[in-house]
N, C-alpha and C positions, 0 to 999 in steps of 0.2 A: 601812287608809285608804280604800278603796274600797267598803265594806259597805254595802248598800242597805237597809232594810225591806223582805223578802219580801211582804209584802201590800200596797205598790205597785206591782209590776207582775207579771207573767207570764213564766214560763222556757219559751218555743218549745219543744216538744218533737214529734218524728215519732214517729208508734203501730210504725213498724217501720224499721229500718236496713237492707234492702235487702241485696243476695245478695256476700257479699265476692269470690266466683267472677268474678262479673262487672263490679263493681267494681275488682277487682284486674287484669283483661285488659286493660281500660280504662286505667287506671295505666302498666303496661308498654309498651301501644304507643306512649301519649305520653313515657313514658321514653327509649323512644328516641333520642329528641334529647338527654339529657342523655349517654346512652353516645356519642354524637357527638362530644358536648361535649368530656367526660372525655377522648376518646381525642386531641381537637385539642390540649388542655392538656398532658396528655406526651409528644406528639411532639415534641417539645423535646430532650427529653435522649436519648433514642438518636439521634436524626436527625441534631442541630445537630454532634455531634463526625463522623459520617460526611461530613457535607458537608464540615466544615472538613477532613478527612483527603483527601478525595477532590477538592482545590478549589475545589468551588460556593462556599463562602465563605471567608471569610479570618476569621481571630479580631475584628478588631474590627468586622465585618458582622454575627456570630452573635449579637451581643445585642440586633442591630435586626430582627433575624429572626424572634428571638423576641416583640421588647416588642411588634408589629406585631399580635399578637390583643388583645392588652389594648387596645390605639389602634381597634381594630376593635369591640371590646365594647362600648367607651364610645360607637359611634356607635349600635350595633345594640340597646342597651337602649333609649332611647327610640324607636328604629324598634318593636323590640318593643309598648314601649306602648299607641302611635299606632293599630297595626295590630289588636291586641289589642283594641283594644275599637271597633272600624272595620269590621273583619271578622269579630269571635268569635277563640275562642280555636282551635279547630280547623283555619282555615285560618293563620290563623299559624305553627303547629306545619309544615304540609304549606308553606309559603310560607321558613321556616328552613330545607329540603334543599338551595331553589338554590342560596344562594350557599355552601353545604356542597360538595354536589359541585363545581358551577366552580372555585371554590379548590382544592379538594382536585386535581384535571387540569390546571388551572395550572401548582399545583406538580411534580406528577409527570410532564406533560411542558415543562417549560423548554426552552427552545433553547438552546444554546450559554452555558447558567449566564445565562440574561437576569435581569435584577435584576428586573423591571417582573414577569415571569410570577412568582419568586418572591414576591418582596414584595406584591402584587398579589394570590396565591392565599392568602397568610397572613391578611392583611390582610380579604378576604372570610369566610374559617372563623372571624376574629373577629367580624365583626359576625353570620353565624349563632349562633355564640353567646351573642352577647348577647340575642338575641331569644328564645333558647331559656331563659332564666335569667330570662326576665320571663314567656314564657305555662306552662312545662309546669308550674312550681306552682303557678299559679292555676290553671290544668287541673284536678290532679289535685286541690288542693282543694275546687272546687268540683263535681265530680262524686262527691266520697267522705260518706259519711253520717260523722257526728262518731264511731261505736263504731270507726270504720277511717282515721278522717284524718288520725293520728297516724303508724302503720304506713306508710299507703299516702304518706303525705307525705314519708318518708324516702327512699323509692326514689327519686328524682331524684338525691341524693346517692351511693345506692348503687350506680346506675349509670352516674354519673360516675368512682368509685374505679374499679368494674370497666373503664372504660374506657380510665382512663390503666396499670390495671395487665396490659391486654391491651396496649398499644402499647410496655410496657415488656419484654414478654415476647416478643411479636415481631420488637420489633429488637433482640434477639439473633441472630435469623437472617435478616432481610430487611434489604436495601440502604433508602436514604430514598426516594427515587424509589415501590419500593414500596410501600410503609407507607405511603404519599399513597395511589397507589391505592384501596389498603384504607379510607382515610378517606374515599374518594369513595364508595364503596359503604355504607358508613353512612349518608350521607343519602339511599341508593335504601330502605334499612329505614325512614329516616321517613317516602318516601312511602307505602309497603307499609302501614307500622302506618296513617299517619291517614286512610287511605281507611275503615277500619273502624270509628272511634273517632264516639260519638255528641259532638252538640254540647254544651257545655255549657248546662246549664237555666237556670243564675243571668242568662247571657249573652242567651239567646232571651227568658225574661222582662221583662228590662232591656229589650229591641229591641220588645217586644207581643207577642213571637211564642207564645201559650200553646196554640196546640195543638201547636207543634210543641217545646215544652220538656214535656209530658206525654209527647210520645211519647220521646225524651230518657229521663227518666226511668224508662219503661216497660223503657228497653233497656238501665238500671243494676242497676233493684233485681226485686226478687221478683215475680214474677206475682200473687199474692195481697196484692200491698203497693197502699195507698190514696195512689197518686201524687197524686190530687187534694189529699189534704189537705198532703203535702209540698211540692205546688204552689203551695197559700195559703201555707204558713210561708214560703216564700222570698218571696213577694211581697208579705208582711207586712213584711222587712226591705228591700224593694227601695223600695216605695211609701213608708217612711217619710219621702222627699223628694224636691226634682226636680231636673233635670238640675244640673251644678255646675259652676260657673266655676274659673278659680286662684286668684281672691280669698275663696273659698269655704274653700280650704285653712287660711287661719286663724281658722277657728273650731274650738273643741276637740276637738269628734267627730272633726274632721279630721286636726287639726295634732297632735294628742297621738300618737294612734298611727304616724303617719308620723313624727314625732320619735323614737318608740323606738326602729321599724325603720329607720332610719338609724345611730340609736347602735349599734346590734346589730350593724350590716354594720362599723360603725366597728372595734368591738370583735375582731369575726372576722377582718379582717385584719392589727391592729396587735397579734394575737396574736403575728405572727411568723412565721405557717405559711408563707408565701412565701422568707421570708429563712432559715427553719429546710430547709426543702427543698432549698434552695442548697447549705445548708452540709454535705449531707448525703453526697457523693461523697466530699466532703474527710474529712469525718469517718470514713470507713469503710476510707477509703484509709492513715489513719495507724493508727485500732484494729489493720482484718482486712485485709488491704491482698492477700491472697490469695484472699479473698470480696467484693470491695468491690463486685462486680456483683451476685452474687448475695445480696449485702444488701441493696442496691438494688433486684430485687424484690420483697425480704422486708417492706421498708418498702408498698409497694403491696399485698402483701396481709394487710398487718394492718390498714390502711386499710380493706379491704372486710369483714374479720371485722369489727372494731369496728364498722363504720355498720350492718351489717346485725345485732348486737347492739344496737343505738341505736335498729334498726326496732324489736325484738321487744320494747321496755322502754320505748318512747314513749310506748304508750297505758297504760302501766301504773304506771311514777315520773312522769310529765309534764314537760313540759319545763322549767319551772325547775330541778326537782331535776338533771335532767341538766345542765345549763346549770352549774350551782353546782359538781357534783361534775367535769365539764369543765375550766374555768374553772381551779378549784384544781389539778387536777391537773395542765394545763398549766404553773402559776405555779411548783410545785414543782420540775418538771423543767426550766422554763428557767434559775431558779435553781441548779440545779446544774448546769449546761452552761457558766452565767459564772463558778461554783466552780473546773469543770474549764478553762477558758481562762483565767482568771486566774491560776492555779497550773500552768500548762500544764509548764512544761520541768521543775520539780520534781514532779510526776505521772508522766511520762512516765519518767523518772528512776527510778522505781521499779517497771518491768518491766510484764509483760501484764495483770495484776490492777486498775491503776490506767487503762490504756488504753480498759477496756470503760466505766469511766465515761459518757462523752460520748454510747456505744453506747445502756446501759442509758436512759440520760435523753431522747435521740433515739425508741426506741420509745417507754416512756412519755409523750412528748408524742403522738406521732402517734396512741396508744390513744386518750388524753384529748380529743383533738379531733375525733377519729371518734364519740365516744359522744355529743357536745354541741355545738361550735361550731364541726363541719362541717356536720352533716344540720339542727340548727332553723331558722339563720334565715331559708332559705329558706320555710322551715315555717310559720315565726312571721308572715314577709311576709304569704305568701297564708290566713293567719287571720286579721289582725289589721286588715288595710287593709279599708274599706268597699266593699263590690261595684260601687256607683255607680261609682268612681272609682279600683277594685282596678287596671285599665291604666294609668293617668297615674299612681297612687303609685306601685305596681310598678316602672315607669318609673324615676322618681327613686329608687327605694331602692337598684336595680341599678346605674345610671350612680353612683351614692355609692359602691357595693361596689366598682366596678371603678375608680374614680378614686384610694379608699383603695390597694387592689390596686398599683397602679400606682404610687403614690407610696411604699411600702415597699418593694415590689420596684427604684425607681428612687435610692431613699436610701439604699437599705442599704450598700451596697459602700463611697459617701462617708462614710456613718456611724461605720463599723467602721475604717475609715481614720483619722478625724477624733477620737474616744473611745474607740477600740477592742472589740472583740467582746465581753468581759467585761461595760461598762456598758449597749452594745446590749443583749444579752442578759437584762440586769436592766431596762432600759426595759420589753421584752415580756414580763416575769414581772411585774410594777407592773398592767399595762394589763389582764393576766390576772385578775389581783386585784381591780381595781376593777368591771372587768365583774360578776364575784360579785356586787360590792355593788349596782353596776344593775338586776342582777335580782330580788336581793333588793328593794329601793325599787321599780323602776316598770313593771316586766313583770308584767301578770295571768294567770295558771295557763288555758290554752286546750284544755285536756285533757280531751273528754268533754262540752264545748261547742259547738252547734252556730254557724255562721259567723252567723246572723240572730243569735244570743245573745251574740254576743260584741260584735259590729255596736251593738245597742240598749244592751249594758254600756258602752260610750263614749258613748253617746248620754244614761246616766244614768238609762234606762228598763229595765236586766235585774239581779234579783237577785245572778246569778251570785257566785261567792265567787271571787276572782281568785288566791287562795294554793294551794286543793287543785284 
């Protein structure tokens, strides 16, 4: 449905893709915020039971304790936005450690269990990450040449898993107090890395700034690479209009691609992964109820095998095919998760064979969403959205992901109350399902495409073939 005549327009192409050594360095330091990130989101579950054991909290504080980054996100993505394209994407990244570290010293030293220092420093790590969820994939997109933006696009992801599954590992033996600590020194790594990190070129072009987006580039790709001419292909897709208002947003070029990546974030959350996560103590606690902890890392690190398999097969199957084989694989095993709670006490009835059920279907989903609709749509975001106005969509696609987020994680528990866990569960195997078909229908294949081609393919001006 999207097929052009190749001999109306021209596929942007660069004569060299530039050094992946230093592409990839580039990636990593701005990564870092997302291992920030990663590590704010699983301090949750070692922390929140030590507090409540220890009386910082009381049980029904612990779930305001928690909800307090999601309430944080939802302010800090549009702060992300704003700043994103106000200041570049660089100082944004180094502008996300404040309120990383304060939060993080808040929390580790509270006085006397003060609500305000807690809630206060939760509350702050969430809006650093929201802000961290709007620029470092538009970062790393736009510094990565299309042969590595698939790869290098996943690590954001990857180092998020690694970080919730480093705070899962360490509060095994550290108190919460410290594990705050430790979260406060993660944001002194984001200033470390982004003193190093060149600006983004799409950014400084956007601004006029072109001799300082050649030098930018000089300090990505190859020494013998013709930045110059990589310099006109961006500024080919930059100059195709001018500045854009929010009335601007509905027109197609606009409104189409921001309507995906909104479905997309819709998608990824009303998989379940939030409400599957929850349930995942419980579940392990009735399987292996002698391992339930150290199942619970085990989930964290198949987390980081799968994404970091998700890297090395991204620029290769592209992301629909992952998306698809995701997608379904999740659908399968939420389906058998409502099989095994529906049939619960005749299951269980029938000794330890019938127990690993929920187990088996439990990894399987967390495989499936590590290879697909954990790592793309961040991916998808910072490919799909127009550079003009990659901070204000960015913006809105994150406050959607985190408002979705938020409202699964806030329903479930009334849900499962209200219909019970069997039908929840088949609600998020449906949604699983349907996503499939949305990719199928209206996501074009971004794989091996550079961002001006993709950019001019919504515009109605790039050949590009949007299936392979």
């Amino acid at each position: 449905m999207f097929a052009m005549d190749p001999k109306k327009a021209r596929l942007i192409q660069s004569k060299y893709e530039g050094s992946p050594a230093k592409q990839t360095l580039a990636a990593l330091l701005a990564a870092t915020g997302a291992l920030a990130f990663g590590y704010t989101i699983g301090y949750s579950s070692p922390a929140i039971p030590d507090m409540v054991k220890k009386g910082v909290l009381t049980y029904p504080e612990a779930p305001v304790f928690g909800a307090l980054m999601t309430v944080g996100a939802l302010v800090g993505g549009p702060l992300g936005g704003w700043f994103v394209e106000k200041y570049g994407r660089k100082m944004t990244i180094l502008f996300a450690s404040f309120p990383f570290i304060l939060g993080w010293l808040l929390i580790a030293y509270q006085q006397s269990y003060s609500y305000a220092y807690l809630y206060g420093g939760r509350l702050l790590t969430g809006i650093a990450s929201g802000i961290i969820t709007v620029c470092v994939p538009v970062y790393i997109a736009e510094i990565s040449s299309k042969a590595y933006r698939g790869v290098l696009g996943t690590l954001t992801q990857l180092l998020i898993t690694i970080g919730i599954l480093a705070v899962y590992v360490l509060g095994s033996y550290i108190q919460w107090s410290g594990l705050a600590l430790i979260g406060a020194l993660s944001g002194l790594f984001i200033i470390i890395g982004a003193f190093f990190l060149p600006e983004s070129p799409h950014w400084l072009l956007k601004q006029g700034k072109k001799a300082e987006a050649i030098e930018s580039l000089k300090a990505l790709r190859d020494a013998h690479m013709d930045v110059g001419e990589e310099c006109r292909d961006i500024e080919e897709g930059i100059d195709v209009k001018e500045s854009v208002v929010l009335s601007e947003f509905l027109k197609p070029e606009l409104f189409r691609p921001l309507l995906i990546i909104v479905f997309i974030m819709f998608f990824q959350q009303f998989s379940g992964i939030n409400a599957i996560m929850f349930y995942t103590v419980t579940i392990f606690e009735k399987a292996v109820p002698t391992l339930a902890h150290s199942a619970t890392i085990g989930i964290g690190v198949v987390q980081v095998i799968g994404t970091f398999i998700a890297a090395q097969l991204m620029d290769r199957a592209g992301r629909r095919k992952l998306l698809i084989f995701s997608g379904l694989t999740m659908a399968v095993s939420l389906f058998g998760m409502a099989y095994y709670f529906h049939n619960e006490e005749v299951l269980m009835s029938q000794g330890t064979k019938a127990s690993w059920l929920p187990v088996v279907s439990l990894m399987l989903f967390v495989i499936g969403f590590s290879l697909g609709w954990g790592p793309i749509p961040m991916l998808v975001m910072s490919e799909i959205l127009p550079v003009r106005v990659k901070g204000t969509a960015s913006a809105i696609a994150i406050f959607s992901n985190w408002s979705f987020a938020f409202a699964v994680t806030l329903g479930f528990i009334p849900a499962q109350m209200a219909i019970g866990p069997p039908l929840v569960f088949c609600i998020f195997g449906a949604s699983c399902f349907i996503s499939v078909c949305f990719v199928l229908r209206f996501l074009p294949e971004t794989k091996g495409k550079s961002l001006e081609d993709i950019e001019l393919f919504f515009l109605g001006k790039s050949p590009i073939n949007p299936i392979v």
